[in-house]
N, C-alpha and C positions, 0 to 999 in steps of 0.2 A: 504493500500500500504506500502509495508517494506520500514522502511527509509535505504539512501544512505547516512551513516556520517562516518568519519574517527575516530578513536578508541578517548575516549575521553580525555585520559591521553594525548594524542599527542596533543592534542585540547588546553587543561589547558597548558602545557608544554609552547607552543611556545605562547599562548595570554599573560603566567607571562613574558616570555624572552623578547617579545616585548613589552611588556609596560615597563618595567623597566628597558629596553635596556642593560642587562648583564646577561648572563648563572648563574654566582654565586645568584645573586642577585634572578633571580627565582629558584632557587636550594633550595635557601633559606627558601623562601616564602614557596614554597612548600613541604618543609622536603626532600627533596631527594636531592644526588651529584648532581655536574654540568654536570657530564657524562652522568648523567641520563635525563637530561634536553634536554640535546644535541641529545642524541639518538630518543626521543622520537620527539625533532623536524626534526629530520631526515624521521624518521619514518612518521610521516607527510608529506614531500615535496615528497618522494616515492608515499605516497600514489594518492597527486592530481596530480603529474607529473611535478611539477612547482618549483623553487625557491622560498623560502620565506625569507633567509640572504643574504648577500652577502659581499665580503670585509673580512679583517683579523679575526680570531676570538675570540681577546680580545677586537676587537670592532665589532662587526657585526652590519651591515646597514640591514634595509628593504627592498626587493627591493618593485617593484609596484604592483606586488601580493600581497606582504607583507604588504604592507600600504591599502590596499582595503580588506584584510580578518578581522584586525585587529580590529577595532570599530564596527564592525558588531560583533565579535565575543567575544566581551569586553561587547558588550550591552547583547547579548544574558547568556552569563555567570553569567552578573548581575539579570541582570531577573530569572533565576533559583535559582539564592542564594537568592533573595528574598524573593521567592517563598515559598522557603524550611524554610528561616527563620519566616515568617508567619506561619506556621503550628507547628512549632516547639516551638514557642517563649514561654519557659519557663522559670523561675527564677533555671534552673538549666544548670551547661555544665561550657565551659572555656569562659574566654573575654580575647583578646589581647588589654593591656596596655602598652602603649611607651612614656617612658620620656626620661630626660636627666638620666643620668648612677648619677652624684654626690646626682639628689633628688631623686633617687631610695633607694638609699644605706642612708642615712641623714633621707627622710624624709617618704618617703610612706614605707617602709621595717620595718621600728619600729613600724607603726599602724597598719600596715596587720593583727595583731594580731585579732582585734576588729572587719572587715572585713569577719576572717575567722569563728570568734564565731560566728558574727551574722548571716551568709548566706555559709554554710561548702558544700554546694552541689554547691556553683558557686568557681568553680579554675580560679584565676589572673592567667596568664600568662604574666610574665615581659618581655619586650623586650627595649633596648637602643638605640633611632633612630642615625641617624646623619643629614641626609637631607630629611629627610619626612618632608611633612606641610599638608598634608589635612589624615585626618586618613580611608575617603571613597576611592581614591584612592590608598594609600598605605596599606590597611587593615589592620589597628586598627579599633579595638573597639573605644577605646579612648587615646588619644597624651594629655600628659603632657606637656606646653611648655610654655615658655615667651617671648613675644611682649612690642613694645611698643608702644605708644598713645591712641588714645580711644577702649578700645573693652568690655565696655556694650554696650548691643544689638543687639554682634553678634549673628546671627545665630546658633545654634547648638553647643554654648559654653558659659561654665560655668567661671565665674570669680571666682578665689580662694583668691587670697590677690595679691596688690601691693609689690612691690620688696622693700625691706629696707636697705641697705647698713650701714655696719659699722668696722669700726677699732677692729679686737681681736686681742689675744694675751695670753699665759698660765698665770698661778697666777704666776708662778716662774720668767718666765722672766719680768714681770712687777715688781714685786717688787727689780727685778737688777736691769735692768733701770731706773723706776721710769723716768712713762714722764711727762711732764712738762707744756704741749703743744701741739698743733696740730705742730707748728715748729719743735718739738724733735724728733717726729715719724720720719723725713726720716735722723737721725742720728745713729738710728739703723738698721740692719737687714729688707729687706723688702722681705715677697714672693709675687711670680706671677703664673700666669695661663697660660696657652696656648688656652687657650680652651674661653675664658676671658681676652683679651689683656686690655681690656677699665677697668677695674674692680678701679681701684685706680683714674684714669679720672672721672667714674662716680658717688662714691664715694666725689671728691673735688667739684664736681659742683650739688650732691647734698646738702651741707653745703655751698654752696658761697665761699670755701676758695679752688683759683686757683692758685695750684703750682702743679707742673709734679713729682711723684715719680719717684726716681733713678732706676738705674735699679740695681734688685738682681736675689738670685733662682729663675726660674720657672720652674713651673712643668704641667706633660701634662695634670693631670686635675684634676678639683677642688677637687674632693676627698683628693688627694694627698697634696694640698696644704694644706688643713684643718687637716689633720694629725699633716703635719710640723709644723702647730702652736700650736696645742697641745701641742708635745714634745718638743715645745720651742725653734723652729729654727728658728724664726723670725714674724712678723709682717706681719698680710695680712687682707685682705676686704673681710668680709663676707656676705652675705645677712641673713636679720633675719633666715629665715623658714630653715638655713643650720646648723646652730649653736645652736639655740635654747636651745634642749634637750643639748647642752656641756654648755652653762652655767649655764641651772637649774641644772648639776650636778657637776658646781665648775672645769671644765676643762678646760673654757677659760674665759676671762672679756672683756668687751668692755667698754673702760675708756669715750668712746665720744660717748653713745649712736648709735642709729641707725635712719636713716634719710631717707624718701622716694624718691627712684629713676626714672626713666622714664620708668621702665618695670613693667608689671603685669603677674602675674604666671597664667596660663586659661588650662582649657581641654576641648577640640575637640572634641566631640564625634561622631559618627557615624550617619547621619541620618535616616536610618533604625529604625523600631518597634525595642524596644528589651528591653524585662523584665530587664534583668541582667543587662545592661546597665544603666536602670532607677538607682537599687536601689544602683550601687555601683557609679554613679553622685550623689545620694541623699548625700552618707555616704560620698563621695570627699567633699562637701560641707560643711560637719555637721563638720568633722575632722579638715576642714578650718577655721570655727567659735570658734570651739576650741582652736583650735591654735594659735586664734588672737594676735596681737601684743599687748603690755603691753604698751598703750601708758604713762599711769600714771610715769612709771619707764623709760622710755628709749623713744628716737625720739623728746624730744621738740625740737621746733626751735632752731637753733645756732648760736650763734651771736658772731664770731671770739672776741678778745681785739682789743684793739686800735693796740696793736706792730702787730699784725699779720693782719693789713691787707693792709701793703706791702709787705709782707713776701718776700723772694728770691724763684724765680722760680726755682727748680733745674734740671739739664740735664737726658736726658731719660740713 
């Protein structure tokens, strides 16, 4: 018996736009304009005779069509990709990985290198989320990201390292200033994040030493910020795994170590079979162990002086 379905681009079109509730956002997803998205949901609601948006269309609602095609046609989608990736599932093709943009450019884009020699037939595709959290329903492969409290044991994610916060700074402007102190630091220049408001808060409490940085530059994101301290615009908080390769190569100093925070760096992986997947979690891993923190050198505990631990609180 010949099946009775509506074309399947229309299909895909309107199950991306309703699940992630925005034309761009499945335009996205899918490689194609939002025009195109649009048309082919159009295309669609001609087809069954029925509404399936409703409302302005920088926000379009579902109606009750809408909301009853939708999970049925979420699951069925899933089920084919499944399907397909079972037969398929070789150590070759593309994966989509999504992290934050700062450990893109920092830290996973300097060892891609070693990634690419070892497995040249699997392509990273990078992507920068902003509010994705599960990588099965946002389609990742695999999300790069940091939480915080317990997350050995999660499900379907790998622990890479705990976050390590620390005070840098270039050699030049250290050696101007010459600090003296954890007190001194908010005597000079400090940067900020946008993206990281808490960064200098999490920073003081993970050393015990509770005073409010003043407020200086900030910038929209860590990238940016870690630039400026480079070039010697002031004082900011880095986490180890950002800075690392800048002081093994003499571009920045962290005069007070680096000191364990309440986040841990993790990636999300797909629960899906998937070759590719295996082996570029294996080498996330192996890159991570590498990378390990120098405890020897940097991070012992801190133990303020005696003057500093009334320090003056200073204003945001």
């Amino acid at each position: 018996m010949k099946r009775r379905l509506p074309p399947l681009n229309a299909l895909r079109s309107f199950e991306a736009a309703a699940r992630l509730g925005k034309m761009t956002s499945a335009a996205d997803e899918l490689s194609v304009t939002p025009g195109a998205v649009s048309r082919q949901v159009r295309q669609l609601e001609l087809s069954l005779g029925v509404e399936l948006f409703e409302g302005p269309k920088n926000k379009p609602q579902l109606t009750a069509a809408g909301k009853e095609l939708l999970p049925e046609l979420t699951a069925a989608l899933d089920r084919i990709e499944a399907a397909v990736g079972r037969i398929s599932d070789t150590a070759t093709g593309i994966l989509d990985v999504s992290c934050f943009s700062t450990f893109t450019v920092k830290w996973l884009i300097p060892r891609l290198f070693d990634f690419n020699a070892k497995y040249p037939d699997i392509k990273i595709r990078l992507n920068s989320f902003v509010h994705a959290t599960d990588p099965d329903r946002d389609r990742y492969d695999v999300m790069i990201t940091a939480e915080q409290g317990a997350v050995e044991g999660q499900k379907n994610t790998l622990l890479l390292f705990p976050e390590r916060l620390g005070i840098v700074l270039s050699p030049a402007l250290s050696a101007r200033i010459q600090l003296t102190g954890l007190d001194s630091i908010f005597l000079h220049p400090l940067l900020h994040t946008k993206t990281r408001p808490d960064a200098w808060t999490s920073w003081s409490d993970a050393i015990g030493y509770q005073a409010t940085a003043p407020a200086g530059v900030e910038f929209e994101h860590y990238y940016f910020t870690l630039e400026a301290a480079i070039a010697g615009l002031g004082i900011c908080v880095a986490p180890w795994h950002l800075v690392a390769d800048d002081i093994r190569l003499g571009r920045l100093l962290a005069p007070f170590g680096f000191h364990q925070s309440h986040y841990a760096y993790i990636a999300k992986r797909s629960p899906e079979p998937n070759k590719k997947l295996d082996l570029f979690c294996a080498w996330l891993a192996c890159q991570a162990k590498q990378d390990s923190f120098p405890g020897s050198l940097y991070g012992q505990p801190f133990t303020p002086p005696h003057h500093f631990q009334s320090a003056e609180v200073f204003g945001e």
